[in-house]
C-alpha positions in Angstrom: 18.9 19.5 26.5 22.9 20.6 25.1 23.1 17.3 23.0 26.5 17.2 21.1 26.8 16.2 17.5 28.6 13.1 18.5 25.6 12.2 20.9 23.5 12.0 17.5 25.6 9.7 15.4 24.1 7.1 17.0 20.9 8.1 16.1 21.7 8.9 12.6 22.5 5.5 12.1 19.4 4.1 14.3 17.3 6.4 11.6 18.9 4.4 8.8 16.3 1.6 8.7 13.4 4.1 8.8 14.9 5.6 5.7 14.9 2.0 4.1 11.9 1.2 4.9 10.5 4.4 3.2 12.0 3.6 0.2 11.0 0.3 0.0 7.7 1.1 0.5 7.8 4.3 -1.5 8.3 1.9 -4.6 5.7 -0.8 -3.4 3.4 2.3 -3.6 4.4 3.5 -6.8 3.1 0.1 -8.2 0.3 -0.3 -6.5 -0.5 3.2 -7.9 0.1 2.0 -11.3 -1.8 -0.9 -10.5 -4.9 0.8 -9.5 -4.5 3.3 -12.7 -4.4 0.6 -15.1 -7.6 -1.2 -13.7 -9.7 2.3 -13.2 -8.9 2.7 -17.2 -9.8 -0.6 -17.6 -12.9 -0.6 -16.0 -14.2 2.7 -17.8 -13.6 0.6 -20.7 -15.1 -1.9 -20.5 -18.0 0.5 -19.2 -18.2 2.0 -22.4 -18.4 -1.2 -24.1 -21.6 -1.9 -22.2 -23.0 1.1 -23.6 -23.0 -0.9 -26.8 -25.3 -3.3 -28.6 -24.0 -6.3 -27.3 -25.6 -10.2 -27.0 -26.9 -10.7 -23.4 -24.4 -12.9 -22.6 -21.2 -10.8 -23.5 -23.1 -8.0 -21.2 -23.3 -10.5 -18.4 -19.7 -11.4 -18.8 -18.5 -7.6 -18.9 -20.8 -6.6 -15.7 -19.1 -9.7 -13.9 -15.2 -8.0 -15.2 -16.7 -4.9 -13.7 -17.4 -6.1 -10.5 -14.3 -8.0 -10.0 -12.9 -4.8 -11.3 -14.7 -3.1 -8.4 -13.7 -5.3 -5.7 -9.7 -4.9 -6.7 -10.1 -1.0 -6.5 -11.4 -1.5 -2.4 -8.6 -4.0 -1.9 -6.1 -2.0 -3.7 -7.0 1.2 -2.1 -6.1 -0.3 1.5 -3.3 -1.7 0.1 -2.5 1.7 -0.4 -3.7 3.6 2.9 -1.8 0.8 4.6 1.5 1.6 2.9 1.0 4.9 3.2 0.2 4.7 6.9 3.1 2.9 7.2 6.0 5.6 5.5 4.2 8.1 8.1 4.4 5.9 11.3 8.4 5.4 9.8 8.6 9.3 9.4 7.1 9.5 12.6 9.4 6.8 14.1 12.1 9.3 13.2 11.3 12.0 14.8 10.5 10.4 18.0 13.7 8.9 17.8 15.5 12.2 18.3 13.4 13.7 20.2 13.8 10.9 22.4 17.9 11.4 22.0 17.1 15.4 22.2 15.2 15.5 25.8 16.9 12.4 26.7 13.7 10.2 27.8 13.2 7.1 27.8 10.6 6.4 25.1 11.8 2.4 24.3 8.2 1.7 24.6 6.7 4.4 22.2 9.6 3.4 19.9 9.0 -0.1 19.8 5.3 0.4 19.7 5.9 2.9 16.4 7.7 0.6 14.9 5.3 -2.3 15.5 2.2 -0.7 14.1 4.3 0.0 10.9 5.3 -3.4 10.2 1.8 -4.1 10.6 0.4 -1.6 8.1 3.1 -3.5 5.6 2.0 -6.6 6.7 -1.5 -5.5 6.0 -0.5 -3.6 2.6 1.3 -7.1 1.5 -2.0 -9.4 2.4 -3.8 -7.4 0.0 -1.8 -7.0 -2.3 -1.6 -10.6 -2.8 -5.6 -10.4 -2.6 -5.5 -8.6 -5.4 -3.5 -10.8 -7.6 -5.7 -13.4 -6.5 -8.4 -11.7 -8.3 -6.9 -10.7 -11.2 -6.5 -14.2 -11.7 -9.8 -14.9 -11.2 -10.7 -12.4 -13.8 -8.4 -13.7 -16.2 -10.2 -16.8 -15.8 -13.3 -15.9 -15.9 -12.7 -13.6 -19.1 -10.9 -16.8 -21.0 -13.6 -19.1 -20.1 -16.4 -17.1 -21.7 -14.5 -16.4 -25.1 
């Protein structure tokens, strides 16, 4: 278990691209944050607009921003658990990393497996992501169409 300082250089710089990828994905989350912020607000507003007098039709066209509203904050929010999952399975990566170089096992398979599921989880986070763009779109749409 006597592992010299030398011995961990190597793994230092095998950490690196965890580190990287926690960055990266630290900023991706930092939007999609902002993101989902921005379109919580918006739907209260627009809420509070439909506790107005308004002509049957504008109502119609506000429940309809709601629920597209609605349906961005589930796709957001697993856009969000899946970056999130995947800083965690990177931090975990890490740690099994030297542990691995610590006890000196041969844990390619976890490693690999770690990493895996983590590009996944981005993957995953990326897909909807691009989901939700989609449907602010469609909302933009729909909202120019009725005016």
């Amino acid at each position: 278990m006597n592992t010299t300082v030398p011995e961990l250089l190597p793994i230092l710089q095998s950490s690196i691209g965890p580190v990287i990828l926690i960055s990266g994905v630290g900023l991706l989350l930092l939007t999609l944050t902002n993101r989902f912020g921005r379109m919580l607000d918006r739907a209260r507003l627009i809420n509070q607009e439909l506790g107005t007098e308004l002509a049957a039709d504008k109502q119609a066209a506000l429940r309809m921003q709601i629920s597209i509203l609605m349906r961005r904050a589930g796709i957001l929010r697993t856009s969000i658990a899946l970056g999130a999952v995947t800083v965690l399975l990177a931090a975990v990566l890490m740690l099994v990393l030297f542990l691995a170089a610590w006890l000196r096992l041969e844990w390619a398979g976890v490693i690999i497996g770690i990493f895996c599921v983590a590009q996944l989880c981005l993957i995953g986070s990326m897909v909807a992501f691009i989901r939700d763009l989609h449907l602010a779109l469609e909302a933009v749409r729909h909202e120019v169409q009725v005016q």
